[in-house]
C-alpha positions as CSV (number, residue, x, y, z in Angstrom):
1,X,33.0,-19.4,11.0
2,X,34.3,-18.6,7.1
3,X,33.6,-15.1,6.2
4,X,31.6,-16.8,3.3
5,X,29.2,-18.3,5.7
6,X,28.9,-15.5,7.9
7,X,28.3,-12.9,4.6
8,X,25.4,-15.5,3.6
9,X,23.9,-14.9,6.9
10,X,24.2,-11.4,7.0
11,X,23.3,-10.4,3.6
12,X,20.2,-13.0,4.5
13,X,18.9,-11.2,7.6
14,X,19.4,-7.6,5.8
15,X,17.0,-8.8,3.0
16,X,14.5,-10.3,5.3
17,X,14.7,-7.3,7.3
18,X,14.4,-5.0,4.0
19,X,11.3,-7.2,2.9
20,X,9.8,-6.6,6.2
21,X,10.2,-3.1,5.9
22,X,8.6,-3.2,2.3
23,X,5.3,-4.7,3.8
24,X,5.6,-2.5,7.2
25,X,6.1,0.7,4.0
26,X,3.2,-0.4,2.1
27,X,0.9,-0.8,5.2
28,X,1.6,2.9,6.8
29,X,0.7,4.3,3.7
30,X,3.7,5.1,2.4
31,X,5.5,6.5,5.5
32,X,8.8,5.7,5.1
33,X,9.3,6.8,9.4
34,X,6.4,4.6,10.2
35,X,7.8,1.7,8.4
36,X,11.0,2.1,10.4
37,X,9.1,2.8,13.9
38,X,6.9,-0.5,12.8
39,X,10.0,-2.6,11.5
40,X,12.3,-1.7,14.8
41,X,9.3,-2.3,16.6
42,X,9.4,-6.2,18.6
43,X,6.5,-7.3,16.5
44,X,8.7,-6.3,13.2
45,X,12.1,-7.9,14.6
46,X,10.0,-11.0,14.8
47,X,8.9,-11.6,11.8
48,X,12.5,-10.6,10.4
49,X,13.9,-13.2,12.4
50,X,11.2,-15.8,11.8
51,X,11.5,-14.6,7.7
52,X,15.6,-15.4,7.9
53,X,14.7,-18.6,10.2
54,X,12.3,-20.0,7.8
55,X,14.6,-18.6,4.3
56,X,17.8,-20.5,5.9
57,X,15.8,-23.9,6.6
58,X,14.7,-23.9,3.4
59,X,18.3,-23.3,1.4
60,X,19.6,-26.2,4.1
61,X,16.9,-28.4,2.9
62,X,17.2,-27.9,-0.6
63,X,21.5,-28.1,0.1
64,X,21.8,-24.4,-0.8
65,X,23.4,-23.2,2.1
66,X,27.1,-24.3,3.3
């Protein structure tokens, strides 16, 4: 694994995980310690992972990714 491809996939799970944190923000009323509690939360690290999942298949598809 390049240090390339493993920065693309890093820096990709940091922003879905920092979009997921923007929504989890927004919905506790701008609390930024129940957006973490929510985000760290398993409900949160799912839909990070599924938001990174779903972002990567669709840079492979469109031959973004390496």
């Amino acid at each position: 694994m390049t240090a390339y491809l493993l920065g693309n996939l890093l820096g990709r799970f940091v922003l879905s995980y920092a979009l997921i944190w923007l929504v989890m923000f927004l919905m506790s009323r701008l609390s930024w310690r129940n957006a973490f509690r929510r985000s760290n939360h398993w409900g949160g690290l799912v839909a990070t992972t599924t938001t990174f999942l779903i972002g990567l298949i669709a840079a492979q598809s469109n031959g973004a990714a390496p």
